[in-house]
C-alpha positions in Angstrom: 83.6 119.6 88.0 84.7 119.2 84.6 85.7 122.2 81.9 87.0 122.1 78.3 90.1 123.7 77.4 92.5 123.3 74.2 95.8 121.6 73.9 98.9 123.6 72.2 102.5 122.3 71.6 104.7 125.0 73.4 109.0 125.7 73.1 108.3 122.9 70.0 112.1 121.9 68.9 114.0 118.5 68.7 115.7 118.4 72.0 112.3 119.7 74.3 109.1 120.7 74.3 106.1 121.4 76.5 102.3 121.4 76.9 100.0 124.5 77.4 96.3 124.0 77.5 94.2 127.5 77.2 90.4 127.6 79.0 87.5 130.1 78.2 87.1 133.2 80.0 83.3 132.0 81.4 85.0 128.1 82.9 88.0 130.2 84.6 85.5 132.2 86.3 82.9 129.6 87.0 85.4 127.6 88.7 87.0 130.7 90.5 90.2 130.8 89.2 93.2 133.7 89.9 96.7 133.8 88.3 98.9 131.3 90.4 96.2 129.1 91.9 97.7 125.9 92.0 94.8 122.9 91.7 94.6 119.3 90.9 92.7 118.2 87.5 92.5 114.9 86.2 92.4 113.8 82.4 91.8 109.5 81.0 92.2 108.6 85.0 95.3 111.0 85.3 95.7 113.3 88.2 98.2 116.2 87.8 99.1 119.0 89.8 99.4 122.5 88.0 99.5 126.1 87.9 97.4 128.3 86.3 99.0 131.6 84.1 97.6 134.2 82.0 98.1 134.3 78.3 97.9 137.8 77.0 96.2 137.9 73.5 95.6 141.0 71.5 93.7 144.3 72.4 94.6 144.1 76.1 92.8 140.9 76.1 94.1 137.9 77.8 92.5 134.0 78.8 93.9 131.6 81.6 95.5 128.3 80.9 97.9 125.7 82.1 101.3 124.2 81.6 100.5 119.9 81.3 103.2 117.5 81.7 104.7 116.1 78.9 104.2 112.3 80.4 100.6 113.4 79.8 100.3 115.7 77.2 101.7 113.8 74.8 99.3 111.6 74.5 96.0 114.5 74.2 95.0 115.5 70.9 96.4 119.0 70.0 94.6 121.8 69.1 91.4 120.7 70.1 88.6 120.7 73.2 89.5 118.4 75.7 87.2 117.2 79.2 89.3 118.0 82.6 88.2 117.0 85.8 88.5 119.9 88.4 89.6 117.8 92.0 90.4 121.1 94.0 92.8 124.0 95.1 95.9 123.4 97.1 95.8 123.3 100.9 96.7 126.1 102.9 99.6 125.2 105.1 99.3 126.1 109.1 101.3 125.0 111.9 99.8 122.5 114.1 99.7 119.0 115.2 97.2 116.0 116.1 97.7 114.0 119.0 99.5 110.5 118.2 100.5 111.6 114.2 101.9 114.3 112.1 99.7 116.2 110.0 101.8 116.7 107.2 100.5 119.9 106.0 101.1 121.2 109.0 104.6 120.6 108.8 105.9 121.8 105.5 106.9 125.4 104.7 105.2 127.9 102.8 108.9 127.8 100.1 111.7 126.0 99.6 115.0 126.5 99.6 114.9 127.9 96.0 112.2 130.0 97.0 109.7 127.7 95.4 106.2 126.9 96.8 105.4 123.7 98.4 101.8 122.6 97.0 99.9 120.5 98.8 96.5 119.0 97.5 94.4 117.2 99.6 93.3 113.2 98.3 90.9 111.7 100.7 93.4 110.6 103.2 96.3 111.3 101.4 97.8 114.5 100.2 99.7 114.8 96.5 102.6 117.5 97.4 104.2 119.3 94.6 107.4 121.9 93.9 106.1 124.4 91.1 109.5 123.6 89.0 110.5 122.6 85.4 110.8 118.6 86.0 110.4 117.7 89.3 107.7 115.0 90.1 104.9 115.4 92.9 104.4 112.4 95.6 101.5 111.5 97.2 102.0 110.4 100.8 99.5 109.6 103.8 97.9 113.0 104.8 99.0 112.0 109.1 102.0 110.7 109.4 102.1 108.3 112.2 104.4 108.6 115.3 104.3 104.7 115.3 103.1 101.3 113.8 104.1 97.8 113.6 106.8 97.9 116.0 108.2 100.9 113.5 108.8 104.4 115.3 108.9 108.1 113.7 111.4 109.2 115.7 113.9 105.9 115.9 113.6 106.3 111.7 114.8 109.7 111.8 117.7 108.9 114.4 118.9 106.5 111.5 118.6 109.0 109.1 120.5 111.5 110.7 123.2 109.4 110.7 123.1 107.7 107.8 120.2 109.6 105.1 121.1 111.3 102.4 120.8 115.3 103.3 123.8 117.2 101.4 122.7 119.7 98.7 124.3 121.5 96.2 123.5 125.6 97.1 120.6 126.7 96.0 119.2 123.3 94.9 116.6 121.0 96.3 117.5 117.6 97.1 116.8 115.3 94.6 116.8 111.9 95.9 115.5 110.4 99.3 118.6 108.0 100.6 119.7 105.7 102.8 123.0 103.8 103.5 124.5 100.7 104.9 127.0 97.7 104.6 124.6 95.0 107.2 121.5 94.5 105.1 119.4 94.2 108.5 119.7 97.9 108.3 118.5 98.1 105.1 115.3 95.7 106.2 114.7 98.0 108.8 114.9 101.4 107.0 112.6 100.4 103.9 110.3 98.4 106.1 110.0 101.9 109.0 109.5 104.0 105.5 107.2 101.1 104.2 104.6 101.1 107.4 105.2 105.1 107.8 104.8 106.5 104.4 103.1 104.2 102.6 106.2 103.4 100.2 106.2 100.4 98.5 109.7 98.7 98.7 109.4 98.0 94.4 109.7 102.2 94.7 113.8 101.9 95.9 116.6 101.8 93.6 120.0 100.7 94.8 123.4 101.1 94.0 125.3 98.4 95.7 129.4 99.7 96.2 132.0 97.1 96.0 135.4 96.8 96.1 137.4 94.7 93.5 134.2 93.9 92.0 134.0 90.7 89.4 131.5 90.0 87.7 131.3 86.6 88.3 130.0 87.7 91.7 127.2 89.7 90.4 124.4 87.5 90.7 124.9 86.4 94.8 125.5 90.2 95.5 122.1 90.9 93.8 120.6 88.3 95.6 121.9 88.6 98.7 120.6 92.4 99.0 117.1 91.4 97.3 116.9 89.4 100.2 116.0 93.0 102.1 112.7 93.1 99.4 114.3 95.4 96.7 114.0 94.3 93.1 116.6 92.5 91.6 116.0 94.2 88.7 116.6 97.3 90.5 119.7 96.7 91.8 123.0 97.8 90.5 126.5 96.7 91.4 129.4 99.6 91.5 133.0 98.6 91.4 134.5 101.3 94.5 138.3 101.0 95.8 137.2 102.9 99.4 134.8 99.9 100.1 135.9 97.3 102.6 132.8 95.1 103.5 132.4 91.6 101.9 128.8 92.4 100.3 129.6 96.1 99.9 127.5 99.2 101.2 124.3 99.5 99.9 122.5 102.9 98.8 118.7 102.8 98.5 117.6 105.9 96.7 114.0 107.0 95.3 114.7 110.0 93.3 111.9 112.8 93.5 112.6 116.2 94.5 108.9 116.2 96.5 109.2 113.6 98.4 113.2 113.9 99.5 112.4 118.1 100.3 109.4 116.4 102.4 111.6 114.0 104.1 113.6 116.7 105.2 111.5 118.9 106.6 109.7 116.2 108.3 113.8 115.4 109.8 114.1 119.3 110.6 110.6 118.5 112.5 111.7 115.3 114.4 115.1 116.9 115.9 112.9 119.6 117.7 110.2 116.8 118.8 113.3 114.4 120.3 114.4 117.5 122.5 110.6 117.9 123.9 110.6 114.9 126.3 113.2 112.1 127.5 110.7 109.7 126.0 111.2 111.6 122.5 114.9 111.8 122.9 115.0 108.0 123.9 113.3 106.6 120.7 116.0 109.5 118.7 118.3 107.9 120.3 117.9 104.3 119.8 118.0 105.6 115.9 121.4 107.2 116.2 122.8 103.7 117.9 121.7 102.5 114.6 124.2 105.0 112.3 127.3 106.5 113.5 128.2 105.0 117.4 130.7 102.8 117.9 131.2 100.7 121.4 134.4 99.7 123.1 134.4 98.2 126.4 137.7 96.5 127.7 140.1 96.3 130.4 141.7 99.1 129.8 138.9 101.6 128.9 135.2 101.3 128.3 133.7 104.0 125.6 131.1 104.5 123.3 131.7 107.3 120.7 129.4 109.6 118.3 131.2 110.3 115.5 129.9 112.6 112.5 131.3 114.8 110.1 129.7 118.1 111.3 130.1 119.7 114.9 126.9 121.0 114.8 125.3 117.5 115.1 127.5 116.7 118.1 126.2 119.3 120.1 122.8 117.9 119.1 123.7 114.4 120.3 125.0 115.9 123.7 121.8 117.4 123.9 119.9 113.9 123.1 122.1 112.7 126.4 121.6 115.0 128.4 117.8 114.2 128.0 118.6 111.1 129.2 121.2 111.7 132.0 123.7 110.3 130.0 127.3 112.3 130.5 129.4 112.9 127.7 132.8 114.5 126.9 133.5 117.5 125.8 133.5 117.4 121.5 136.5 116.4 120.4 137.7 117.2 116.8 139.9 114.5 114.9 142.6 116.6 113.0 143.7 113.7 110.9 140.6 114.1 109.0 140.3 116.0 105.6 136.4 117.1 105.3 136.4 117.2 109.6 135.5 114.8 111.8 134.4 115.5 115.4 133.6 112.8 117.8 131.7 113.1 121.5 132.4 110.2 124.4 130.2 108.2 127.0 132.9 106.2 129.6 131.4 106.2 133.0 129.7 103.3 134.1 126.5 105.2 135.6 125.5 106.0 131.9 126.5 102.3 130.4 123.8 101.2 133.1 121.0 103.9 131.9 121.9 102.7 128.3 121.2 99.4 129.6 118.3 100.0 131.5 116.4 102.3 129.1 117.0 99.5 126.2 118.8 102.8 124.3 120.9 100.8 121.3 118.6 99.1 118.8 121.2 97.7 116.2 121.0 94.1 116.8 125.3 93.1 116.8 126.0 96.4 118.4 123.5 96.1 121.6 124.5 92.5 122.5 128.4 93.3 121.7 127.6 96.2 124.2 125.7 94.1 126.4 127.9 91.2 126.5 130.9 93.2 127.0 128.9 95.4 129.7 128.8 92.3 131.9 132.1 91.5 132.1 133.7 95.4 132.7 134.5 95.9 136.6 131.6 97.8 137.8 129.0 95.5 136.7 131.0 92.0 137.0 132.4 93.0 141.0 128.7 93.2 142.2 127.0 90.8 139.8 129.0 87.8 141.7 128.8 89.2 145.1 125.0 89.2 144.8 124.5 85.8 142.8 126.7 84.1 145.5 124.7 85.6 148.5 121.1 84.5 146.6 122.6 81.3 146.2 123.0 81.3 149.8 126.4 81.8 150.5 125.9 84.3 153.3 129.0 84.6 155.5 132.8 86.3 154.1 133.8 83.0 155.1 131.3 80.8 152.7 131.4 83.7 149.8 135.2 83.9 149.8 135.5 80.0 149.6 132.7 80.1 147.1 134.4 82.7 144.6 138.4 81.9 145.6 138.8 84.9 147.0 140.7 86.6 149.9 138.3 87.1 153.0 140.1 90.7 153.2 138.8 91.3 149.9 135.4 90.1 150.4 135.2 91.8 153.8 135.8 94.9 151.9 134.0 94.6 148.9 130.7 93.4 151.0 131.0 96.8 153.6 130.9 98.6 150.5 127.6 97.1 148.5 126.3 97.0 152.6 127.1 101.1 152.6 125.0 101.6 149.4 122.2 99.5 150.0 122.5 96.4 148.2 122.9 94.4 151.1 120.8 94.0 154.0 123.0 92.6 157.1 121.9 90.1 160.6 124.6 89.1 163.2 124.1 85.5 164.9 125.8 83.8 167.2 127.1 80.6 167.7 127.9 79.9 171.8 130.5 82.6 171.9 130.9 83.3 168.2 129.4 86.1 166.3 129.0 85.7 162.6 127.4 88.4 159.9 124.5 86.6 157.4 124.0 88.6 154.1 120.6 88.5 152.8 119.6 90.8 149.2 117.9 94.0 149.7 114.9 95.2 147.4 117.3 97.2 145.7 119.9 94.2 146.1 116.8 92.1 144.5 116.2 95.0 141.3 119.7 95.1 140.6 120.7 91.6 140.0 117.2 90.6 138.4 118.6 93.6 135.7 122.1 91.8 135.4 120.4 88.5 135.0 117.6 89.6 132.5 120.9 90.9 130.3 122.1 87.6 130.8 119.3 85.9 129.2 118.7 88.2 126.5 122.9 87.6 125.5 121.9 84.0 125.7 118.6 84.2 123.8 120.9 85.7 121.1 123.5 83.3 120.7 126.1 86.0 121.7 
């Protein structure tokens, strides 16, 4: 529906000024309008979220209007009647979901945490979302948000983000940017490409600030183009000289900077750590996000351990709770003094839970998986059965043949073979030879599962060049 009202020049000094448009009293009450309705106009192809106020005049009499923004209002004609498209009032937000997606605005909260309304204004299958505040920008996302697509997970994203996503704020301000970090630019593919299939975002949309250490400029343009290789704009990208930075191509921030869309981001994050604690499958796919930020794996001869580290303790205890989801035993949290800001760290080192990481496919980033995988196949509790049970299926079946066969002692292979007989692994059959009798090995089903695991591992090292 479409309504005149008149363009004035408001606050009007050098340094700022602002755009107030003014209806008659018979269009604010044709279209049904109150003081603080929020709705969506549209002006030359423009849509614009607003608010509308009421300007007292003289003699207790008063008429609605609207602050414009100045993108737009500076190019209406002032002081005269202009068309504006009515598109419609803002959404009211309930809580709720639909199966397989997120319906946005059922997500967001009524405020901020300035106390400022979240509008949200339905388009088709999209929604434009808004914070009612002097110069922030609105964003306009996919109305259902969904749980996957293209090989790109909700959850998995939002493990990655709560490691490495940019979440601080100053007190009493909104966030102003939606960020990511990294030093491996596969990251940085899979982050913009997850928010990409998810949101909707275009990758032209990122800036990034690419930190480097002893940075010359003769280096600029293969450390643009090496991180344009992840899709961002050369153009776009901006190189940082920073002392703390050790990585050859530096760490890479990726930033789109709207107050909307970064306060949406996080609620949508406050709304994926209580979805990843509904169901081991939900905590599973969280999980596989963290592996992507802050876990580091060490597995050697003298200790095998992979470690959560973050700077809050709060967020430990949420990673225990992830693992214990998953039946994955950790340590008790453990706080590294040394630090300045804190740092506080949680452990996995039994071998039960390596397995289950193995097994449930739990660590996503690429070098740290096969690292982990590789080194998982050579720690004691998966290399001591691994060769008992490839030397049986090759058909070494007695201690004798199996302990000429891997150059061990037949004491030790008496020993070791009782034990994988006690827990099922092997399955046993005595024959005998004239007077001699002589115990044959042959795999169990759960002999068979196990070392089709190991060997699948195996192949997928292989397949990997690791």
């Amino acid at each position: 529906m479409k309504f005149k009202a008149r363009v004035y020049i408001m606050n009007k000094n050098k340094q700022y000024h602002s755009y107030f448009a003014t209806m008659k009293q018979n269009e604010s009450k044709l279209l049904k309008l109150k003081e603080s309705s929020a709705i969506l106009l549209r002006i030359n192809g423009h849509i614009f979220p607003t608010i509308i106020r009421i300007l007292h005049t003289s003699h207790n009499r008063f008429m609605y209007g609207f602050p414009i923004p100045q993108t737009i209002g500076k190019n209406l004609q002032i002081k005269s009647d202009i068309d504006f498209e009515f598109l419609t009032f803002n959404l009211k937000l309930e809580i709720g979901e639909i199966n397989g997606e997120i319906n946005l605005p059922n997500i967001l909260p009524q405020k901020t945490i300035r106390d400022k309304n979240f509008y949200v204004f339905e388009l088709g299958d999209k929604v434009l979302i808004w914070i009612y505040s002097t110069g922030n920008k609105w964003c306009i996302l996919p109305k259902c948000i969904p749980l996957a697509r293209n090989d790109y997970d909700f959850l998995e994203l939002f493990g990655g983000y709560f490691c490495e996503g940019f979440k601080a704020r100053k007190i009493r301000n909104h966030l102003d940017r939606l960020s990511y970090s990294s030093s491996e630019i596969d990251q940085i593919i899979w982050f913009i490409n997850s928010v990409e299939n998810l949101f909707k975002i275009e990758k032209s949309e990122w800036t990034a600030q690419v930190l480097v250490r002893n940075y010359n400029e003769k280096n600029r343009d293969s450390l643009i183009k090496y991180w344009a290789d992840s899709g961002l704009k050369k153009e776009k990208i901006k190189i940082i000289n920073n002392k703390l930075v050790n990585d050859k191509f530096g760490v890479c921030l990726v930033n789109i900077y709207n107050s909307a869309l970064a306060e949406t981001v996080y609620e949508l994050f406050l709304h994926s750590k209580r979805m990843a604690l509904r169901s081991k499958e939900n905590s599973l796919k969280f999980f596989r996000g963290l592996s992507r930020g802050d876990m580091g794996v060490s597995i050697n001869n003298t200790g095998n351990t992979i470690s959560f580290t973050n700077n809050s303790k709060n967020n430990i205890a949420f990673f225990k709770k992830i693992c214990n989801n998953l039946n994955i035993r950790t340590s008790k949290i453990i706080e590294d003094k040394r630090a300045k800001k804190g740092c506080w760290s949680a452990l996995i080192h039994d071998f039960n839970s390596f397995e289950k990481i193995v097994a449930l496919n739990a660590i996503t980033h690429k070098r740290r998986k096969f690292y982990f995988y590789s080194k998982f196949l050579k720690c004691r509790g998966c290399r001591v059965p691994l060769k008992y049970l490839k030397a049986v299926y090759m058909g070494y079946d007695t201690n004798q043949k199996i302990s000429e066969h891997l150059q061990l002692s037949l004491v030790t292979v008496i020993t070791i073979l009782s034990k994988h007989r006690k827990i099922g692994l092997l399955k046993t059959k005595i024959k005998t030879t004239g007077q001699i009798h002589r115990i044959h090995y042959s795999l169990s089903e759960k002999g068979k599962k196990l070392l089709d695991f190991y060997n699948s591992i195996e192949r997928e090292i292989k397949d990997n060049n690791i």
